[in-house]
Jmol script that loads the backbone (N, CA, C; Angstrom):
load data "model"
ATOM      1  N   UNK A   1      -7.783  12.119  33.523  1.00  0.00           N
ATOM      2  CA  UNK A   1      -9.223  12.039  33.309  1.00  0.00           C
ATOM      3  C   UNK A   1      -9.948  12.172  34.641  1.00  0.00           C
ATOM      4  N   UNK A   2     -10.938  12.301  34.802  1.00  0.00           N
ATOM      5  CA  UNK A   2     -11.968  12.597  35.859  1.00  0.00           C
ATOM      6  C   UNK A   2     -12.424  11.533  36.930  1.00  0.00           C
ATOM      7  N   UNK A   3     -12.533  11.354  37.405  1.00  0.00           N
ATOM      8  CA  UNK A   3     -12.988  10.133  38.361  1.00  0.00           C
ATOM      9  C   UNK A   3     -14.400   9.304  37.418  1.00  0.00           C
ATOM     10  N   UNK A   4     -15.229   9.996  37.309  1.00  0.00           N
ATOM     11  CA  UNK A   4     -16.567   9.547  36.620  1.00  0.00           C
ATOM     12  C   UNK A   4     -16.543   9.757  35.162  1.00  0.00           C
ATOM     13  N   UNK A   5     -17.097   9.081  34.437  1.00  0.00           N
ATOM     14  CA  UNK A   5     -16.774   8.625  33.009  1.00  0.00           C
ATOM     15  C   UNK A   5     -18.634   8.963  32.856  1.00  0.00           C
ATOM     16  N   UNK A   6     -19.211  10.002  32.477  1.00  0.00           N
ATOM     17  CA  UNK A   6     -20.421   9.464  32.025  1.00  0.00           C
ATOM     18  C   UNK A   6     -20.850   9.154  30.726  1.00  0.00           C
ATOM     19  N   UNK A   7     -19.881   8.544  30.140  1.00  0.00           N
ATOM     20  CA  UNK A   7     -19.981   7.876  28.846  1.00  0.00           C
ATOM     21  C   UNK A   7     -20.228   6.319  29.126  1.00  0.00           C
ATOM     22  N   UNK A   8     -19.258   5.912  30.394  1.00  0.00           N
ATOM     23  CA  UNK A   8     -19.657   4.758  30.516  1.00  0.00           C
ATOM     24  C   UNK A   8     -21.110   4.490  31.255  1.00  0.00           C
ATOM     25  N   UNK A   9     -22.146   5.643  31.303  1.00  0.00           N
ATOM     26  CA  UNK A   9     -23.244   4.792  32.224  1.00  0.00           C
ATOM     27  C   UNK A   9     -23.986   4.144  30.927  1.00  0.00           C
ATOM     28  N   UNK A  10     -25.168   3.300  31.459  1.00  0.00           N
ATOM     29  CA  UNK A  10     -25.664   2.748  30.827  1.00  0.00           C
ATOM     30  C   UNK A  10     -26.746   3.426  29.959  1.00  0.00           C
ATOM     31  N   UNK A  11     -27.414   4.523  30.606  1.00  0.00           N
ATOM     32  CA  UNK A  11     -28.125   5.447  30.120  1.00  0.00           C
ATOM     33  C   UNK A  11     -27.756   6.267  29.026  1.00  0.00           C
ATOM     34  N   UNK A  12     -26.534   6.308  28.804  1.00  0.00           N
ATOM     35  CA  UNK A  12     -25.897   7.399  28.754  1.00  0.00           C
ATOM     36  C   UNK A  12     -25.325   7.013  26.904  1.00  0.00           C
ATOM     37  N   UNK A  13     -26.005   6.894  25.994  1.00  0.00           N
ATOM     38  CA  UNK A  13     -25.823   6.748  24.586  1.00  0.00           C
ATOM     39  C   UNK A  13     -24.369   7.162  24.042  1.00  0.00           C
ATOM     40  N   UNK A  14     -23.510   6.330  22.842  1.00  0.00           N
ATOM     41  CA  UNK A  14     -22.395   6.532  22.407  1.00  0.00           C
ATOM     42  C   UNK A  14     -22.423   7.591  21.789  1.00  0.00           C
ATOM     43  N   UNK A  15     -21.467   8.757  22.256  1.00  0.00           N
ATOM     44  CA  UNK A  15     -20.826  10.261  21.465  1.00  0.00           C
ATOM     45  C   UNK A  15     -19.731   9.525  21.015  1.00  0.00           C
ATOM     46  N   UNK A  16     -19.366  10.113  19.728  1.00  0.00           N
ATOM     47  CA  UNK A  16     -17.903  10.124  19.118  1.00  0.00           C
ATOM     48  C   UNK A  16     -17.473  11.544  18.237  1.00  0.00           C
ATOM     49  N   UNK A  17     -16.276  12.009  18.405  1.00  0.00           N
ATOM     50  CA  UNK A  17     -16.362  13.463  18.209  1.00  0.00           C
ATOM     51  C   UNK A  17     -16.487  12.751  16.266  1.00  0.00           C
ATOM     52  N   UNK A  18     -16.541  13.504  15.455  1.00  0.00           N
ATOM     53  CA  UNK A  18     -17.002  13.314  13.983  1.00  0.00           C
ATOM     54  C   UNK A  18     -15.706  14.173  13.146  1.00  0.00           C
ATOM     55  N   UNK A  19     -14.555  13.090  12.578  1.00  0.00           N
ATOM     56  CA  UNK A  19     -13.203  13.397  11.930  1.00  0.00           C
ATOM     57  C   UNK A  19     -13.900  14.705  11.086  1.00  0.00           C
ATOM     58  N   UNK A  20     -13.386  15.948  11.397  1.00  0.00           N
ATOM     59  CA  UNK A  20     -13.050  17.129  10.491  1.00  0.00           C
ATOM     60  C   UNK A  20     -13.540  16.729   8.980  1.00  0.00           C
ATOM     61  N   UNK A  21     -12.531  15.752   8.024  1.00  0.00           N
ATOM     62  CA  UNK A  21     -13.015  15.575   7.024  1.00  0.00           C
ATOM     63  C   UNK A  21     -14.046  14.935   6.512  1.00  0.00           C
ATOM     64  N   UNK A  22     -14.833  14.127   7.527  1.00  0.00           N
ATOM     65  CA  UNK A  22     -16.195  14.081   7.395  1.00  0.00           C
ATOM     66  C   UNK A  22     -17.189  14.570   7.455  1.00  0.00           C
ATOM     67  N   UNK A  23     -16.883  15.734   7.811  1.00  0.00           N
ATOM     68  CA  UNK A  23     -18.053  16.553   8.747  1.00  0.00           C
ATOM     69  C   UNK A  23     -18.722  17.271   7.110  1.00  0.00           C
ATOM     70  N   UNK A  24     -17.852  17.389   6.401  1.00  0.00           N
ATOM     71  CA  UNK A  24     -18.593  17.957   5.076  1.00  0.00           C
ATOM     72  C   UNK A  24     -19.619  17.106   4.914  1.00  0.00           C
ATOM     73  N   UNK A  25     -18.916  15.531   4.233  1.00  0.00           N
ATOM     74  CA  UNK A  25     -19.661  14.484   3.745  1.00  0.00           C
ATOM     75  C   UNK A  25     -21.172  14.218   4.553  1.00  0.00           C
ATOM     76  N   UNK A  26     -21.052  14.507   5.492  1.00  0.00           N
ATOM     77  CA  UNK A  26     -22.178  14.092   6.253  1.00  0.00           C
ATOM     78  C   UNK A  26     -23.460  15.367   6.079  1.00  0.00           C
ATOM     79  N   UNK A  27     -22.827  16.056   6.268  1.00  0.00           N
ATOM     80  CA  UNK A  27     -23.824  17.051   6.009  1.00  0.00           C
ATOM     81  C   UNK A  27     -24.177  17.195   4.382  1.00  0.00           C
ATOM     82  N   UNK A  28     -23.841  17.233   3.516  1.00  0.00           N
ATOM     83  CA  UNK A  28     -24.145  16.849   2.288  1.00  0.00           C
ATOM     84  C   UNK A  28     -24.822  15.250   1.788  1.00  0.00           C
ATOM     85  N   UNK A  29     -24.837  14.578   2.776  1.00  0.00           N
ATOM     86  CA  UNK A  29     -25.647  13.438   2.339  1.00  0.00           C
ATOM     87  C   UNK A  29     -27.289  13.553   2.879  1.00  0.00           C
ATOM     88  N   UNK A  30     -27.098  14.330   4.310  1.00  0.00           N
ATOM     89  CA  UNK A  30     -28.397  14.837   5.170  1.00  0.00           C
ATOM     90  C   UNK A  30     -28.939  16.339   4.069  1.00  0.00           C
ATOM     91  N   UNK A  31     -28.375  16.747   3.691  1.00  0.00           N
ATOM     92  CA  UNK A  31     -29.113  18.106   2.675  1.00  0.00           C
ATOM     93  C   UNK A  31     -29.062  19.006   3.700  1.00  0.00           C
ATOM     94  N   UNK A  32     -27.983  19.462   4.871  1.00  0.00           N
ATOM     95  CA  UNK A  32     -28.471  20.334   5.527  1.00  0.00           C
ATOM     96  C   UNK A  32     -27.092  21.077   6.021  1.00  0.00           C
ATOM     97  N   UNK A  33     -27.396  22.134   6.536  1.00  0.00           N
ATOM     98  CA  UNK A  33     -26.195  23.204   7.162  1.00  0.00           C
ATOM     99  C   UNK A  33     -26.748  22.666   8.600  1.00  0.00           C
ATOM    100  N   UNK A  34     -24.902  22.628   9.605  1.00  0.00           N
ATOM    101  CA  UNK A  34     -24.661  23.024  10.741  1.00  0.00           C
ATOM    102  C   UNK A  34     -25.830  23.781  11.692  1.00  0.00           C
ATOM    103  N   UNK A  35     -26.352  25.140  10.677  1.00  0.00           N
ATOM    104  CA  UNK A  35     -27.099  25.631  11.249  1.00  0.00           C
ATOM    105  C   UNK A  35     -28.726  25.114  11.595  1.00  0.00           C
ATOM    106  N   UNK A  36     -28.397  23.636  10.977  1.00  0.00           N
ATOM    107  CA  UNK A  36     -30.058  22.974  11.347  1.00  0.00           C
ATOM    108  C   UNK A  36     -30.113  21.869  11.730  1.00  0.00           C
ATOM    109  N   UNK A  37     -28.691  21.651  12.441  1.00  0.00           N
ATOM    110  CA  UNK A  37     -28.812  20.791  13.082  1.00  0.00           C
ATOM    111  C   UNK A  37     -28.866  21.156  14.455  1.00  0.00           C
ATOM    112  N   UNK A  38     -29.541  19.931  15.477  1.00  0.00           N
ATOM    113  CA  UNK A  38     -29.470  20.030  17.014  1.00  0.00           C
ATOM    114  C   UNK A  38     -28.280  20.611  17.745  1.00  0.00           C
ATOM    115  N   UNK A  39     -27.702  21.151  18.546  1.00  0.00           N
ATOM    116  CA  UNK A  39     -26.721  21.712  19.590  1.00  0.00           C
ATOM    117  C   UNK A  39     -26.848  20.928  20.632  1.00  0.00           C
ATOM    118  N   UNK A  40     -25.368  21.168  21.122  1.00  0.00           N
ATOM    119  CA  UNK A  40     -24.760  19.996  22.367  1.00  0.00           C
ATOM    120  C   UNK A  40     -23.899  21.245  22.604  1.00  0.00           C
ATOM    121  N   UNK A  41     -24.091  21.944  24.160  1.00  0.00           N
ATOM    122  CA  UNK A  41     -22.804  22.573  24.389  1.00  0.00           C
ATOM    123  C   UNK A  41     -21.820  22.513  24.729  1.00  0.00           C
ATOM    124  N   UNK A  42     -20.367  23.096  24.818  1.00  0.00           N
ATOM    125  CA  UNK A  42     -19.448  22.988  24.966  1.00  0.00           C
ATOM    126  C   UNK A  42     -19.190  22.287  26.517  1.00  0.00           C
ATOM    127  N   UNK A  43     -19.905  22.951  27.337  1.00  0.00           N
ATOM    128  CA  UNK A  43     -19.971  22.289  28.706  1.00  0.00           C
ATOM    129  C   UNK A  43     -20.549  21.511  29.094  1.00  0.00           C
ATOM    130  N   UNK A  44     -21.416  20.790  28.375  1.00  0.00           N
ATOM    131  CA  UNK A  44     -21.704  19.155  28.643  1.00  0.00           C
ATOM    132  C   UNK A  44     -20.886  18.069  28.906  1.00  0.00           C
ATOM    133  N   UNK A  45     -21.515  17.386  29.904  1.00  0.00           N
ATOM    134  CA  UNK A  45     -20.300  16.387  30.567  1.00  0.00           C
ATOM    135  C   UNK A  45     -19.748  15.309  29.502  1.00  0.00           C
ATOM    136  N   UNK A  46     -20.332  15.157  28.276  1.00  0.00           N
ATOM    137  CA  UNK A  46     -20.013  13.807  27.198  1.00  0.00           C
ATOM    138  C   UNK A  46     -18.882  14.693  26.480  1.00  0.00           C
ATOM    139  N   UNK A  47     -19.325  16.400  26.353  1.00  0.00           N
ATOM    140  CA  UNK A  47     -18.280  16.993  25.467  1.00  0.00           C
ATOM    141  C   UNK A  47     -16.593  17.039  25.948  1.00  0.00           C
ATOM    142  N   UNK A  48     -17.271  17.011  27.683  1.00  0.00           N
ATOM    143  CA  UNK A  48     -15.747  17.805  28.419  1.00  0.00           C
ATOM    144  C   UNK A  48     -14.965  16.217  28.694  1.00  0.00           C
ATOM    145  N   UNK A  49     -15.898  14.722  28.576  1.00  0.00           N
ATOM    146  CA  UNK A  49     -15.043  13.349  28.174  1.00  0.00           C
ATOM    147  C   UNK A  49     -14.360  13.377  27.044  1.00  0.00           C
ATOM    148  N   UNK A  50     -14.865  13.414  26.310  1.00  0.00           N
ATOM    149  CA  UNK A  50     -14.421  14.245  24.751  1.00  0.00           C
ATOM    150  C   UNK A  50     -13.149  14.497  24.441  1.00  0.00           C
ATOM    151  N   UNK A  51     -13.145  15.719  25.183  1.00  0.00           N
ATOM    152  CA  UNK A  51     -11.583  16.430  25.403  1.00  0.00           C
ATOM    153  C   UNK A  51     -11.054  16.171  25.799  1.00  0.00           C
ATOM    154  N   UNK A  52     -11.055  15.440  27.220  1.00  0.00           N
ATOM    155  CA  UNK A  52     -10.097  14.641  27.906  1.00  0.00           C
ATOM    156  C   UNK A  52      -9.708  13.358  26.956  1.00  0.00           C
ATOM    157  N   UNK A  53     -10.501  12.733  26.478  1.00  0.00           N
ATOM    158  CA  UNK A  53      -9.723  11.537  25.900  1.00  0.00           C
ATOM    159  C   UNK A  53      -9.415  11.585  24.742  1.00  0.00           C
ATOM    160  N   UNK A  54      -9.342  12.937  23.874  1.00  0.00           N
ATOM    161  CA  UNK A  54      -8.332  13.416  22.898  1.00  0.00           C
ATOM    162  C   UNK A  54      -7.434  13.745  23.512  1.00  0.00           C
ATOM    163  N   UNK A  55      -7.556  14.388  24.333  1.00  0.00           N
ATOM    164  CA  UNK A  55      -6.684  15.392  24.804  1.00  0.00           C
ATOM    165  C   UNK A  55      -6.298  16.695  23.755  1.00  0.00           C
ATOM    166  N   UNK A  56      -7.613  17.120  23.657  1.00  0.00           N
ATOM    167  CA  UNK A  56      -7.572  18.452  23.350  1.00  0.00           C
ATOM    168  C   UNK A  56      -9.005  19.430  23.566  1.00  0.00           C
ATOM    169  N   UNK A  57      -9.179  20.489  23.128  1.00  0.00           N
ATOM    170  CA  UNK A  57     -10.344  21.455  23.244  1.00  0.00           C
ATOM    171  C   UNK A  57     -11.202  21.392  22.232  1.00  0.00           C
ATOM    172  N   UNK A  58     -12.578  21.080  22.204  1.00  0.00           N
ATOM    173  CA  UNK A  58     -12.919  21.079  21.133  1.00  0.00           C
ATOM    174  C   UNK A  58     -13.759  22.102  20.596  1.00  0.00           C
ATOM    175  N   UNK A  59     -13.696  22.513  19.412  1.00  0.00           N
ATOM    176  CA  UNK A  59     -14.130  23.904  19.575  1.00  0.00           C
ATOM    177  C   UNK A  59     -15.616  23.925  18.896  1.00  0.00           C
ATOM    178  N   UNK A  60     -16.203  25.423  18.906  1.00  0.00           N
ATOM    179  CA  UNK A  60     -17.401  25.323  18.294  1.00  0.00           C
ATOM    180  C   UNK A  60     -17.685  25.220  16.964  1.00  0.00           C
ATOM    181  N   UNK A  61     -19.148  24.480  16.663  1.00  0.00           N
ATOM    182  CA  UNK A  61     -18.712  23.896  15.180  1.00  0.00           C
ATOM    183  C   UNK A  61     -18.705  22.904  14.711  1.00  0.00           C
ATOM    184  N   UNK A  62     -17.719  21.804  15.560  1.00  0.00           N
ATOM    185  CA  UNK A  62     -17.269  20.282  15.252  1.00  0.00           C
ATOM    186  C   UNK A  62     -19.057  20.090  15.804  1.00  0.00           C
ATOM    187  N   UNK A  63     -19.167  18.632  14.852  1.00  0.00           N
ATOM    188  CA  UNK A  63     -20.107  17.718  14.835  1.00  0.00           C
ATOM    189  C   UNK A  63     -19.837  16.060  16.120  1.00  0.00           C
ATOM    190  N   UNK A  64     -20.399  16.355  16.444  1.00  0.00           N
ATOM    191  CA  UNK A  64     -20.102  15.185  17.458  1.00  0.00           C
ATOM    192  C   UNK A  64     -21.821  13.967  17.175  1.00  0.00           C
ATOM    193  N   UNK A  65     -21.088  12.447  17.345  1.00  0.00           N
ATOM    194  CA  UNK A  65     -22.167  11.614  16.390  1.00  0.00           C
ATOM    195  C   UNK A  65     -22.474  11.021  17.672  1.00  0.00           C
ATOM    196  N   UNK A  66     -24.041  10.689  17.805  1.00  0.00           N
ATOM    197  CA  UNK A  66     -24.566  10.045  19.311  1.00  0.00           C
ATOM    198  C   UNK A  66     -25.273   8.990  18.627  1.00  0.00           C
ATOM    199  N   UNK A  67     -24.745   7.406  19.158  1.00  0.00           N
ATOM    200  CA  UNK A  67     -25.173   6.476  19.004  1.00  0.00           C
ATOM    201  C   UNK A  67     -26.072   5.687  19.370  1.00  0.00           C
ATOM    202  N   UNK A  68     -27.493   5.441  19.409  1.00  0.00           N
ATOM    203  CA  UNK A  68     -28.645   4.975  20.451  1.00  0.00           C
ATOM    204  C   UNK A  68     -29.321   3.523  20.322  1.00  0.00           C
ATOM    205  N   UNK A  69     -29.380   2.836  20.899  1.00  0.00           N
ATOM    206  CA  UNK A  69     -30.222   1.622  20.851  1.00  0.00           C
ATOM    207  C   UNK A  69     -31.451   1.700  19.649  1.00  0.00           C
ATOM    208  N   UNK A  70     -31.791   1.349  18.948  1.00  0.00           N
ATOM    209  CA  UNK A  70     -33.007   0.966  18.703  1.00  0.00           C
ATOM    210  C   UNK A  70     -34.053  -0.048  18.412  1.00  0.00           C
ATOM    211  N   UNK A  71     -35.064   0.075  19.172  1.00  0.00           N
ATOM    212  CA  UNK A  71     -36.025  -1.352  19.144  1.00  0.00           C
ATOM    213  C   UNK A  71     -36.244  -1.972  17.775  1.00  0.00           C
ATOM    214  N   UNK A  72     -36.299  -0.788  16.522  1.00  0.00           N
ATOM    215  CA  UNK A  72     -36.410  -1.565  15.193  1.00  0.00           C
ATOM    216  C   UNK A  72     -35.126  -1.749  14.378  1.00  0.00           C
ATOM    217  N   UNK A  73     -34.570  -0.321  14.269  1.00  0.00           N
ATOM    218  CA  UNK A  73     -33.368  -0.443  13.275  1.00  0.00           C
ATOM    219  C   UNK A  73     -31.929  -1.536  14.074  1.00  0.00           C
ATOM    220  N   UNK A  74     -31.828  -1.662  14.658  1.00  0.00           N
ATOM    221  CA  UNK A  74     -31.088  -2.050  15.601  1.00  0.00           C
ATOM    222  C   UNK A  74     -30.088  -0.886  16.426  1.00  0.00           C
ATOM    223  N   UNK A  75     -30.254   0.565  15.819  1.00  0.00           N
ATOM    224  CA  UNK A  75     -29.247   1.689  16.687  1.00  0.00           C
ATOM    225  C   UNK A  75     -29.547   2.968  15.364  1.00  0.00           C
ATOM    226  N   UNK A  76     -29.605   4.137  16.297  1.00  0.00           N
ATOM    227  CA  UNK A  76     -30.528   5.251  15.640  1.00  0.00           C
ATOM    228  C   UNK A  76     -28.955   6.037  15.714  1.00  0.00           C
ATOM    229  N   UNK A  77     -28.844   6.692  14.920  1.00  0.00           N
ATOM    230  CA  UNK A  77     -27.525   7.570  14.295  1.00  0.00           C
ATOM    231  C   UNK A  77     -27.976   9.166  14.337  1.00  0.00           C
ATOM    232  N   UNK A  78     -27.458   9.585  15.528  1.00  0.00           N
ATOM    233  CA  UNK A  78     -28.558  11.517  15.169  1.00  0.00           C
ATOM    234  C   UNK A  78     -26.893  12.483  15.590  1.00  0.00           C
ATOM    235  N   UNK A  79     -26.875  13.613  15.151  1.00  0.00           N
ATOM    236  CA  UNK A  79     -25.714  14.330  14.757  1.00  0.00           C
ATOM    237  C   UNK A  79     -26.275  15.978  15.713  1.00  0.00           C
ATOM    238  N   UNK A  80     -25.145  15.902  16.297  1.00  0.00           N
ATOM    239  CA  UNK A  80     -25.394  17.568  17.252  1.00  0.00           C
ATOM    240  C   UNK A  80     -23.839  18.503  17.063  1.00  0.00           C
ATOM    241  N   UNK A  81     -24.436  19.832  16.837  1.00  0.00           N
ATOM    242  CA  UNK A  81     -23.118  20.598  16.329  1.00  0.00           C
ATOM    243  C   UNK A  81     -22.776  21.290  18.167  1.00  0.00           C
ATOM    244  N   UNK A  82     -21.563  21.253  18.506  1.00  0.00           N
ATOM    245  CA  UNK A  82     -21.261  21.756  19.510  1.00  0.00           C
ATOM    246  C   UNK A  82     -21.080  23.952  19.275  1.00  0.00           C
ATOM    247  N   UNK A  83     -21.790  23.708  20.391  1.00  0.00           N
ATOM    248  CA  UNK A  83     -21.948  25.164  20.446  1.00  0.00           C
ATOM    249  C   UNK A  83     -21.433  25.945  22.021  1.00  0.00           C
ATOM    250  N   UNK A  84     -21.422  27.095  22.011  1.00  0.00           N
ATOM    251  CA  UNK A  84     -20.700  27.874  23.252  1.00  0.00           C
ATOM    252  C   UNK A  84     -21.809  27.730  24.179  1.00  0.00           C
ATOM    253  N   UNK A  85     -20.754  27.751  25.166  1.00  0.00           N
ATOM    254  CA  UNK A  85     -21.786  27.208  27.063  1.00  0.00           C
ATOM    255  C   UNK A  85     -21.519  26.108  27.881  1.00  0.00           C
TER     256      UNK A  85
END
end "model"
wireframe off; spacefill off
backbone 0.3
color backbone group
């Protein structure tokens, strides 16, 4: 792994890559295609932690889930499809 982890900063909101066989379910509960959701590219530093701590490549496509603080709900749940770059 890399010297710097920027998953662990504090700024820096929970990614978790999103199991294959969920990735349907989820998008069928939101009413929406891949194609309308937000993009995260492949070369982003949370994606290329990602891979290292699978230890594998992840390709374009997969859904990766970002976890955020929130002042009311107690943590906001938003979904980005990884794309080339």
């Amino acid at each position: 792994m890399s010297d710097i982890n920027v998953l662990e900063h504090e700024d820096v909101p929970e990614h978790h890559l999103v199991d294959v066989k969920d990735e349907e379910k989820i998008l069928n509960q939101y009413k929406i295609g891949k194609d309308q959701l937000p993009k995260i590219r492949k070369t982003d530093p949370c994606v290329k932690i990602l891979e290292e701590y699978f230890d594998m490549e992840i390709e374009e496509g997969r859904l990766v889930r970002i976890v955020r603080p929130h002042s009311v709900s107690g943590v906001s749940v938003a979904y980005r499809v990884v794309v080339r770059g």
